[in-house]
C-alpha atoms as one frame of an Amber mdcrd trajectory, in Angstrom:
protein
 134.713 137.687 133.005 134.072 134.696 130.742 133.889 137.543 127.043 136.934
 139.154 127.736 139.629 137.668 130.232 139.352 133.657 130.246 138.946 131.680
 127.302 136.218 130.001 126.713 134.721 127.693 124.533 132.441 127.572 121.970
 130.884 124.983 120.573 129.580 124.539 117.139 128.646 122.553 114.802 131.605
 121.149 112.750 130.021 119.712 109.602 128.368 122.746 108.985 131.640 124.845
 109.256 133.661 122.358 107.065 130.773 122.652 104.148 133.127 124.702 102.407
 136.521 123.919 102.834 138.259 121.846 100.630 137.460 118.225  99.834 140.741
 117.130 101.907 140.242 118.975 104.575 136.580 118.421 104.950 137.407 115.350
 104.928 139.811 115.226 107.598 137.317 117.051 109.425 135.031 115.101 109.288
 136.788 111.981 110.112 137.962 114.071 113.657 134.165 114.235 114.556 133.890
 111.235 115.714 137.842 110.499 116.967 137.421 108.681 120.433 140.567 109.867
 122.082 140.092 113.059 124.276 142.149 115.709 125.399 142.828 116.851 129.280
 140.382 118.841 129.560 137.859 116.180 127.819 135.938 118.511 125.115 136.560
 117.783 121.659 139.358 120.355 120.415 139.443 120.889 116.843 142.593 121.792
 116.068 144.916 123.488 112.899 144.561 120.692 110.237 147.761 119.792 108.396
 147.556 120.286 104.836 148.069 117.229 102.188 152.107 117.828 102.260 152.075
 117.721 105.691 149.943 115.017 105.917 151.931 112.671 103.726 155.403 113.653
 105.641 153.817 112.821 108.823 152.783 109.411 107.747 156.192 108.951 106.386
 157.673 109.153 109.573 155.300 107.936 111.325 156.014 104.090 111.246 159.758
 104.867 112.983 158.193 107.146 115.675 156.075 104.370 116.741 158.860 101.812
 116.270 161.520 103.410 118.458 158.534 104.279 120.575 157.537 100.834 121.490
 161.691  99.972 121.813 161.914 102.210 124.838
């Protein structure tokens, strides 16, 4: 049931998956490891990393998100 109709999870080892992606993203990564927030379901999820662009668009808008946020 679990290999072919549920999902299911598998965990490995992160910092050996990341060894050879690109600085950023390793380091992104890396940083994610250790990120104390948890998901519903309370396993670490390592999700689709955005790339730098991303990255620096997000944090541009970022600061407004939170600010209107907090206002309601």
């Amino acid at each position: 049931l679990w290999n072919g109709v549920l999902p299911r999870v598998q965990s490995v080892d992160m910092r050996q998956q990341v060894a050879t992606c690109d600085d950023y993203k390793r380091d992104v990564t890396l940083a994610l490891i250790d990120y104390d927030k948890k998901y519903p379901d309370q396993l670490n999820n390592f999700l689709a990393l955005p790339t730098k662009e991303e990255s620096e668009r997000i944090n541009e808008l970022q600061a407004n998100l939170d600010t209107a946020s907090q206002e309601l």
